[in-house]
C-alpha positions, 0 to 999 in steps of 0.5 A: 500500500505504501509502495502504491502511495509513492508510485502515485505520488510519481505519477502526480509529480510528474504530472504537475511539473509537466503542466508547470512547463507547458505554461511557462515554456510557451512563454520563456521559449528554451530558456535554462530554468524552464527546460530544468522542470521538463527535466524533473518532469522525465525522471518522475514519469520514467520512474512511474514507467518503471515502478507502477505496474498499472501505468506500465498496462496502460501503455501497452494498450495503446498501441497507436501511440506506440507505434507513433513514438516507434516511428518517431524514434526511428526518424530521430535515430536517423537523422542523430546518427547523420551527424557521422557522415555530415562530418561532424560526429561529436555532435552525434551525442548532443543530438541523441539526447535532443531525441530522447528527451522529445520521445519522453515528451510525446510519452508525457503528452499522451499520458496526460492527453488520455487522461482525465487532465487533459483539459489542464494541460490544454489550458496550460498551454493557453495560457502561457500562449495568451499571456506571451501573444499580450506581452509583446502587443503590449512591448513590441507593437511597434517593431512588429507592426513595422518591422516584424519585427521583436525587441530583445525583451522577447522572451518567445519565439523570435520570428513573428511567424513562429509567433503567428504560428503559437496563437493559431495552436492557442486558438484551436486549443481553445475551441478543444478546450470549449467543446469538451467542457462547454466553458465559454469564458475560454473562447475570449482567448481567440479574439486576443489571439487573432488580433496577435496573428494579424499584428504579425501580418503573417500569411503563411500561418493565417491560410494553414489555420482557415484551411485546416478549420474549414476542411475539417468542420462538417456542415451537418456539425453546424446548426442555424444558430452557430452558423449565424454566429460564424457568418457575423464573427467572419463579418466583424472580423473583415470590417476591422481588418478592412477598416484598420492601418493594419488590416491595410498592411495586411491586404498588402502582404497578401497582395505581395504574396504572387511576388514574392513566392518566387523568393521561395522558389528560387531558395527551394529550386537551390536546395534541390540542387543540393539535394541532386547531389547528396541524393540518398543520405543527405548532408547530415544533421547540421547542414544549413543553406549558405547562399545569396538570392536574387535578391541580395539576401543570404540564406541559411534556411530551406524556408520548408520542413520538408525540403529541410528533412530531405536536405540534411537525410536525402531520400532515406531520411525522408521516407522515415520522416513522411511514414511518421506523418503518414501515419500521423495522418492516419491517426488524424483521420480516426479522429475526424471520423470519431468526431474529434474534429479539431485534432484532425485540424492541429494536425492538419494545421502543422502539415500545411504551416510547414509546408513554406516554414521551419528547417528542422525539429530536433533540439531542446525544447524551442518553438518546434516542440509546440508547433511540431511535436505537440501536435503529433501527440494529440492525433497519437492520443486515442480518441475517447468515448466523449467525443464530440 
């Protein structure tokens, strides 16, 4: 009795450490002392893993999620063991370990996403999205609005799409969040949130989560009056857009977009090249772009997940990375047909922001971990018998 006490105990350590850097690693993005409570969270899940048979069971039982974190790990594997023909083997540790810690951290996730707990690390994440989003409003509007800028004081993300990209996650969360528990005080974080997207004037995040959300929402799912409120918030939302500085920058930035897709093009059009070299295992794990565009500018990222899978682990990499999100998929789709239609959207959401952002998702916990991996565990988690 005493022993299942203290395995509980593990368990609930474990837990609350876990929802204590959820909250803050959404703000302090990959600072020291935040990373030191994922650390204290690890070593008390993996010691219930190891102590509390029972906990032990349920994983067994859930297969998905296993065969996920299998197909993960053999992803991360690869990509850490590319360091030895990338040329820089001493750095095959550091990446080892990178991946370790975000098998634990899909294991954590779906541990608490398949528990009764689950809205509390959902509002866990909310909150420290929402608090970030009304920090650098209230700190930074300025260089975000001209420049796109964040001041040193950011304690976040640095690049305003990454940023773009936490209030779409906290907005999806929330509707979650909302359609488990019926609270509606939880959906006054999405109009906070999207002001935030659109003081970014990023594109790229806006289209993934319009098109994620429609794509996944089911007309039979709509009656007259949550349709009548969509038609009037989508109504509202384009009057501010239209009549405001930053709506006008906005429409801009969308009018720009045919221009400069070529800047895009010519960065992918360059790392295939690369790849046409490299073709089967890649550069290795630390390969960056250095070359200068058109336009003067040097560049250093592939501006797309993927083309940064294929470039650093050619075409065996890439394969391991597309079963992961193939079968990520899949899991996407089980949750669509079960009802749960807005892990269906998160994932869909981070397929297609990815798409034209990001180079690569192994490292400490940074902006990745929330936009990539948090994502991944939520289609992993099962879909549960209060679906909606």
């Amino acid at each position: 009795m005493i022993f299942s006490k203290k395995t509980d105990a593990t368990n609930l350590i474990a837990v609350y450490v876990f929802f204590a850097f959820s909250f803050f690693s959404a703000i302090y993005c990959g600072h020291t002392r935040v990373n030191n409570l994922f650390h204290i969270s690890a070593i008390f899940f993996l010691l219930t893993l190891a102590t509390r048979p029972e906990f032990r069971q349920a994983w067994l039982g859930r297969r998905a999620a296993l065969i996920g974190i299998a197909s993960a790990a053999y992803f991360l594997a690869y990509y850490s063991a590319s360091n030895f023909w990338g040329g820089t083997p001493e750095d095959a540790l550091s990446a080892l370990t990178h991946s370790a810690y975000i098998l634990i951290y899909l294991g954590l996730l779906v541990s608490v996403l398949d528990s009764p707990r689950r809205n509390l690390l959902l509002c866990a994440v909310i909150a420290g999205i929402t608090l970030l989003c009304l920090y650098l409003t209230w700190r930074d509007y300025h260089e975000i609005y001209t420049l796109r800028e964040t001041s040193a004081a950011n304690p976040g993300p640095r690049n305003v799409i990454d940023l773009a990209g936490y209030a779409a996650l906290g907005i999806i969360l929330s509707l979650m969040v909302f359609r488990e528990t019926q609270q509606k005080k939880v959906l006054l974080t999405i109009p906070l949130l999207f002001a935030f997207m659109v003081l970014t004037q990023s594109r790229g995040p806006l289209i993934a989560l319009m098109v994620a959300l429609v794509l996944t929402t089911h007309y039979r799912a709509l009656n007259k009056k949550s349709a009548m409120l969509i038609v009037a918030m989508m109504i509202f939302t384009a009057g501010m857009v239209l009549w405001s500085s930053i709506g006008e920058m906005l429409i801009t930035r969308f009018a720009e977009l045919y221009q400069q897709s070529f800047v895009r093009m010519s960065i992918w059009r360059h790392s295939l090249a690369l790849v046409e070299q490299a073709p089967f295992f890649g550069y290795g794990f630390d390969r960056e772009l250095t070359f200068t565009n058109y336009t003067g500018e040097l560049i250093h990222t592939t501006h797309s997940l993927y083309l940064g899978a294929l470039l650093k682990g050619g075409l065996v990499g890439f394969c391991l990375f597309i079963a992961l999100l193939t079968f990520g998929a899949r899991l996407a789709v089980v949750h669509l047909k079960a009802g749960r239609r807005l892990e269906a959207a998160l994932y869909l959401f981070m397929l297609i922001f990815y798409c034209s952002q990001g180079m690569f998702v192994i490292a400490n916990p940074a902006e990745f971990w929330y936009l990539f991996w948090f994502p991944l565990a939520v289609v992993f988690a099962q879909p549960t018998s209060n679906a909606r």
